[in-house]
C-alpha positions in Angstrom: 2.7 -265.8 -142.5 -0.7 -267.4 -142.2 -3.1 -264.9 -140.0 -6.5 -266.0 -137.8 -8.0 -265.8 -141.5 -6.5 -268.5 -142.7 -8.1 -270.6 -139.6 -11.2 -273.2 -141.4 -14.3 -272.1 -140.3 -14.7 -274.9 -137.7 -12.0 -273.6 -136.0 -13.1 -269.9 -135.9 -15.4 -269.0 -132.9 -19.0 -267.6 -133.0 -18.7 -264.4 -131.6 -15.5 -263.8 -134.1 -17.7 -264.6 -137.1 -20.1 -262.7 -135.6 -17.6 -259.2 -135.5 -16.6 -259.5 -139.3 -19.8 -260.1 -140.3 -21.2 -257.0 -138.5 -18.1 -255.7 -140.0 -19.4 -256.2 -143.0 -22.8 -254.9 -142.4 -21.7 -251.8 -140.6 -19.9 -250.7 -143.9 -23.3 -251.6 -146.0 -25.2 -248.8 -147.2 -28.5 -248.7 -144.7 -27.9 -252.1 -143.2 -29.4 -249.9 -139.6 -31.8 -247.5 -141.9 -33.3 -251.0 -143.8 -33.0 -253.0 -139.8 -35.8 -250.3 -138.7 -37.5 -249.8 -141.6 -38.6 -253.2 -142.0 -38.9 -253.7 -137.9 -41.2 -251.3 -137.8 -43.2 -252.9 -140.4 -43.3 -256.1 -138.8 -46.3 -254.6 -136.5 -48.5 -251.4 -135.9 -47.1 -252.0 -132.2 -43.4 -252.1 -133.0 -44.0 -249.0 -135.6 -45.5 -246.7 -132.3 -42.3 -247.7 -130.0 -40.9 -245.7 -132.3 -43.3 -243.2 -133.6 -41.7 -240.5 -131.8 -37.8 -241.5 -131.8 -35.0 -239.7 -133.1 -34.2 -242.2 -135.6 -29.9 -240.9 -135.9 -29.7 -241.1 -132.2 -31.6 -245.1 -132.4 -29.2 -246.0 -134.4 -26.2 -244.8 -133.4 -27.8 -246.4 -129.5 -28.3 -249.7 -131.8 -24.5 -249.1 -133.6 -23.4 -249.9 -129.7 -26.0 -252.3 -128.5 -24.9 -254.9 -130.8 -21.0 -254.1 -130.6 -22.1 -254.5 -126.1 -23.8 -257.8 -127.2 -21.1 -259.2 -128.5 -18.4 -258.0 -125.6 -21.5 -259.4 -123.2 -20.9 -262.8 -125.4 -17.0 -262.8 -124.2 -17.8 -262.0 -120.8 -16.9 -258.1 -121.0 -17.6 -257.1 -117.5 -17.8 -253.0 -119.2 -20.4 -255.4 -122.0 -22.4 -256.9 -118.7 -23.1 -253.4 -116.9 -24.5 -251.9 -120.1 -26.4 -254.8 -121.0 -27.8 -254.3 -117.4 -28.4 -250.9 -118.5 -30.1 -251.5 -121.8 -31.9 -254.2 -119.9 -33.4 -252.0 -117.1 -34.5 -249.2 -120.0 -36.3 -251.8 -122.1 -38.2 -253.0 -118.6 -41.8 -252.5 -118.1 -41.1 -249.6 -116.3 -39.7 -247.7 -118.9 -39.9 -248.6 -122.4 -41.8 -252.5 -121.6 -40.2 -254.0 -124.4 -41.8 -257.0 -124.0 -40.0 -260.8 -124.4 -41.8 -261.6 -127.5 -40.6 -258.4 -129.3 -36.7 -260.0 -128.8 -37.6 -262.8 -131.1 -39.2 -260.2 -133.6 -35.6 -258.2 -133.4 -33.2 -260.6 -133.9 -35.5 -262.5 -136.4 -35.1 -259.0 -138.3 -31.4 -258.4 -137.8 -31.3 -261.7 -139.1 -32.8 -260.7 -142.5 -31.6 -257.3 -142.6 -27.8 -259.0 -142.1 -28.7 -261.4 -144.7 -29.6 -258.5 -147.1 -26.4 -256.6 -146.1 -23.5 -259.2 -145.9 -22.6 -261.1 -148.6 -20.4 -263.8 -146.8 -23.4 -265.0 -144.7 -24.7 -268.5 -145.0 -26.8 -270.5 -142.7 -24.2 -271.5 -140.5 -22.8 -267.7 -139.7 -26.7 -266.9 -139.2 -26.4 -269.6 -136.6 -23.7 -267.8 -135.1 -25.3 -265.0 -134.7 -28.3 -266.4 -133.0 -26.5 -267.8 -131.1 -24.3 -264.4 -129.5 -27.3 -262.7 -129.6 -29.2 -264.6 -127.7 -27.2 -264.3 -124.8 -27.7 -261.0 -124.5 -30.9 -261.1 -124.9 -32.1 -263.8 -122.2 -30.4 -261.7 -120.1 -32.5 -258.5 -121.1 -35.7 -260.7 -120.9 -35.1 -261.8 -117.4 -34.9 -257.7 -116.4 -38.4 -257.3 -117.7 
């Protein structure tokens, strides 16, 4: 009995590639330990956003955030009222996550995923981008 699996690549959709591979990465070792420590160390300013975070709670909230991204992707109306959510903490009133720090993120789940899922390729990485960025040009238009 052949299974979605079986499906070539080409045939497969982004966001689908997108869940096994977070799949994948959510059963890695410190794929969200290795995504902060090394987002933190991609500026003094990203490093204080977080100087004074519980770090289990960030990552469990970051555990969800990506799993809402990719509903958001599929046009989850639950996925769109917490990306509103998200959105409207990450808002210059409240934590001003500024639009520039976005591309700093996903460049850095990018690299983390890379480090943590050994299926992904250049292609999948374009996948990812791509659900991602959904989400976030809808978060950057909250700000």
């Amino acid at each position: 009995m052949k299974t979605h699996l079986d499906k070539p690549r080409s045939e497969m959709t982004d966001v689908f590639l997108v869940q096994q591979s977070y799949g994948r990465c959510c059963l890695s070792e410190g794929f969200f330990d290795d995504f902060y420590t090394a987002f933190a160390n991609k500026s003094p300013a990203i490093a204080e956003k977080f100087a004074h975070t519980d770090m289990a709670k960030q990552k469990r909230l970051l555990r969800q955030g990506i799993s809402y991204m990719l509903m958001y992707y599929n046009n989850s109306k639950l996925a769109d009222s917490k990306i509103s959510s998200i959105a409207e903490t990450h808002a210059r009133g409240h934590f001003a996550i500024s639009p520039e720090l976005y591309d700093i993120w996903l460049e850095t789940l990018l690299d983390t995923i890379q480090a943590h899922d050994p299926m992904v390729d250049e292609a999948l990485k374009t996948s990812w981008r791509n659900v991602m960025l959904k989400g976030i040009q809808a978060m950057v238009a909250k700000y």
